[in-house]
N, C-alpha and C positions, 0 to 999 in steps of 0.2 A: 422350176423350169417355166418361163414363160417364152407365149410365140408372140410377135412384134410384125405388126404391118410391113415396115421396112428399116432400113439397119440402122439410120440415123436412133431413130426412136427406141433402140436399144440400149444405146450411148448417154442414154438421158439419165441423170445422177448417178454417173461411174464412181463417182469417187465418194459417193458414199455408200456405194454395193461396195466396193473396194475394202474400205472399212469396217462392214460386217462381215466381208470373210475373212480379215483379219480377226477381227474378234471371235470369230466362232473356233480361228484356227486355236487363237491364243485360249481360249477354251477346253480344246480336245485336247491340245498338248500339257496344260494342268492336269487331264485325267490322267493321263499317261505318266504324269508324272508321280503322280498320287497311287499310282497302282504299281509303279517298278519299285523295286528291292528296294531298303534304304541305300545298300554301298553302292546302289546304278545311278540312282534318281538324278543325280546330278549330269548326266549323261544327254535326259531331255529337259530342256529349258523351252517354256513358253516365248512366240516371239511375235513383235507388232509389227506394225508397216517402218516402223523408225528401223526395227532389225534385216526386213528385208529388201528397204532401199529402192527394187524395181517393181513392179507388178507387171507382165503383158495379160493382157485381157482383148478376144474378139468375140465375134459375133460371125453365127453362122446360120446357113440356109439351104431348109430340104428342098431338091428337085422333086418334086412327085412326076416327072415327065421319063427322071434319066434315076429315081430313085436312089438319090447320092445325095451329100449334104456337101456345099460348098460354104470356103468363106468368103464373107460379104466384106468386112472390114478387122482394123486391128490397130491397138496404139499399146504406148507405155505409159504407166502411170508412175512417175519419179519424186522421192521422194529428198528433197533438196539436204536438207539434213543429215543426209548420209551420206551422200553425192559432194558436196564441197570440196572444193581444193583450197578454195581462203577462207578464214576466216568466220563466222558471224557477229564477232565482238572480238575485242583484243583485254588482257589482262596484263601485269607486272609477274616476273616470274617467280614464286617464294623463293625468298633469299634460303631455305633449308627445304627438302625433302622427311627429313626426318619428324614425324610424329610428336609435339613436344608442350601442344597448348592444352587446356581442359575443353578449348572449344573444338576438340579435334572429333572427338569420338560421338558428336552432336551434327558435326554438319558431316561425316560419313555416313550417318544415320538417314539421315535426311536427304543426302545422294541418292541413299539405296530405295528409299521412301520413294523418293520421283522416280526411279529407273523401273520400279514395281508398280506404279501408275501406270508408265508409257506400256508396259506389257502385260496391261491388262491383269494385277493381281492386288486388287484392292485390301485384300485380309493384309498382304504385306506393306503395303500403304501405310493403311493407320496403326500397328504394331510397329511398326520403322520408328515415324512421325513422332508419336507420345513419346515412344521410347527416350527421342532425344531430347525433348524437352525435360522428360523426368530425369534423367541423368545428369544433365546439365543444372537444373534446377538445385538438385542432391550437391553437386561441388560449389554452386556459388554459395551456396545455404553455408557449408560447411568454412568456406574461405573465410564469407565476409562474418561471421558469428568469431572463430578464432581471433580473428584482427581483431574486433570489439572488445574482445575478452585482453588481449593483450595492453591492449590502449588502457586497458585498467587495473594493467601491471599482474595480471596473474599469468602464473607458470606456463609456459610452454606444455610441458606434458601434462596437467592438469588439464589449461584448456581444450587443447585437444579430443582429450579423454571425455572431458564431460559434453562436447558438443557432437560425438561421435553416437555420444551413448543417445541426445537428444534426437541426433538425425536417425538414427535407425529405430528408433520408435517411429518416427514420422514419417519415414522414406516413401509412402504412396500416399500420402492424404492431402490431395490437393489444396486443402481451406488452409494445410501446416505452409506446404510448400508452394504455392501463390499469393497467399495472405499475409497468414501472422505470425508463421519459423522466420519468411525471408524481411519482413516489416522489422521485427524482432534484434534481425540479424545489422539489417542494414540502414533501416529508415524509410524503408520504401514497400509499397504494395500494390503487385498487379491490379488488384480489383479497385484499389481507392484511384490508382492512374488511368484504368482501362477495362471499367466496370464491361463493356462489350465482349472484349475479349478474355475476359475470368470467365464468364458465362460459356463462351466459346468452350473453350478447356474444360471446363467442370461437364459438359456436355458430350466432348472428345472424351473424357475418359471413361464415363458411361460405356458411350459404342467402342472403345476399346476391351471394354470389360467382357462385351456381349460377344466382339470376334474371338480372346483369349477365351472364354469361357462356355460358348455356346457355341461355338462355331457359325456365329451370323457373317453373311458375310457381303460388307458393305455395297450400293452403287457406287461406277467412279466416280458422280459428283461428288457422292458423301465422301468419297477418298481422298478427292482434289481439293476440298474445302478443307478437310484435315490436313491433308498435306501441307498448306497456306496460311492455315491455324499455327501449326506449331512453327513454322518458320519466323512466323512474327514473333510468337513467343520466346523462341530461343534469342532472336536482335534482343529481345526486352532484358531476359538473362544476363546475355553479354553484358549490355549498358552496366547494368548496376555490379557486376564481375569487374568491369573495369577492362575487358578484352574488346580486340577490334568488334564491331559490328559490322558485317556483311551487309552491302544490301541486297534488295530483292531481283534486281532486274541488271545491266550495265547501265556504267552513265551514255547519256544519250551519243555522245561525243565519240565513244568508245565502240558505238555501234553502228552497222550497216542499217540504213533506213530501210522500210518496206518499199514495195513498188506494184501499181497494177496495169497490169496487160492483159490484151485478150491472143490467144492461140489462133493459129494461120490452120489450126489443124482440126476439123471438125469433130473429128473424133476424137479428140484429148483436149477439153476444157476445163484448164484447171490454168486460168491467167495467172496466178501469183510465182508458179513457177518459174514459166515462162519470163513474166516481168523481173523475178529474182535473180534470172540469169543474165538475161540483159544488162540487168544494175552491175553486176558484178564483172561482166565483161570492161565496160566502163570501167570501174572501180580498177582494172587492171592497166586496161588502154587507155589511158588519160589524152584526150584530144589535147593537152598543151605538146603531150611527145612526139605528136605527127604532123608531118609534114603539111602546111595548109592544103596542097595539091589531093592528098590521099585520105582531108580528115573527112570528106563524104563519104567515105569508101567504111568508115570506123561502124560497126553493126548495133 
């Protein structure tokens, strides 16, 4: 609780008080979560500013004359992202809904990974993150070794058999499965292409080790930098699988540009919203479809 000259000066870095009582929220509500029943837990789910979309936050002030507290001011803090009616980027629709590539169960992983960042739960971050690369890792290994073995005229169920037997000895050792299983398999090795990023990984799996095993549990940097890690790593996967690679971001073409403005409204300084809205008005009302007469009129 702090007391404030006057109420502007209350207003001053809302929105990142905003963002600590999220965080504190998404906080309490892990305890809570951590403390209800197994068959409840599912019941309270941690949630960020992305989950709750609006904030209203004021500011208020004691009478010592009339011994009452009034309020002084009051705004909304919105959170465009949840708020949307169009768009942020546009995509092609999968031609299938159905479940059906090896790169499926990597980048659902990795979904869950970011969704577990934005709410503040970094343990499930980097346990997401690894996760899909090591699985993905485990099938290209397995794919591209059988093909090899084939190309050399041995049996179907032999090869099989004997690169199953090799992957499950290997199935967590990084040096097998970034190096020299998938070098082996394919011709190719993360660390000889992207000595940066072996490092990266052989490092992620460590503090994978210490959340699994110790219950350490990471900052969101550490979580956001893992999170960023294994996505490049899984593109790198793909490549040598021979499966589409995702990229990281939309093409620029595909997406709505940024915009900055400043707020008409003192007490809700937060331009980019504002500007965001703007653009997107725009984005709808295209000054070609109005009328010259009425295009002063367009907001």
């Amino acid at each position: 609780m702090t007391d404030y000259p006057f109420g502007d000066a209350a207003f001053d870095g809302a929105e990142a008080k905003i963002g600590k009582c999220c965080e504190w929220l998404s906080g309490f509500l892990s305890a809570c979560q951590r403390s209800a029943p197994y068959l409840t837990s599912w019941l309270v789910y941690p949630v960020s500013l992305f989950d709750v979309g609006t904030v209203y936050h004021d500011v208020t002030a004691f009478c010592s004359n009339h011994v009452q507290w009034h309020l002084v001011a009051s705004a909304l803090a919105i959170n465009l992202g949840r708020q949307l009616q169009n768009p942020a980027f546009v995509i092609d629709v999968p031609e299938s809904v159905e479940g059906s590539s090896p790169l499926d169960a990597a980048n659902e992983l990795l979904a869950e990974s970011l969704m577990s960042l934005y709410r503040g739960m970094p343990r499930l971050t980097v346990l997401n993150a690894y996760t899909a690369v090591e699985s993905l890792a485990n099938t290209v290994f397995t794919a591209t070794k059988v093909a090899m073995l084939l190309g050399h005229n041995v049996p179907r169920e032999v090869a099989e058999r004997f690169v199953e037997e090799e992957r499950d000895r290997h199935k967590t050792e990084p040096h097998f499965l970034f190096n020299k299983g998938i070098k082996d398999a394919s011709g190719r090795s993360l660390m000889e292409e992207d000595k940066e990023q072996y490092d990266a990984l052989i490092r992620l799996q460590k503090l994978r080790h210490r959340v699994a095993h110790t219950g350490y549990k990471p900052t969101l940097d550490e979580a956001r930098e893992a999170h960023k890690t294994c996505c490049e790593a899984v593109r790198w996967f793909a490549g040598v699988g021979g499966m589409p690679v995702k990229p990281m971001l939309p093409d620029s073409q595909a997406a709505f540009p940024g915009i900055s403005s400043e707020f008409k409204d003192a007490h809700a300084k937060n331009p980019l919203e504002l500007g965001y809205i703007r653009h997107l008005l725009n984005a709808v009302v295209s000054p070609e479809s109005i009328p010259k007469k009425e295009q002063n009129q367009v907001p």
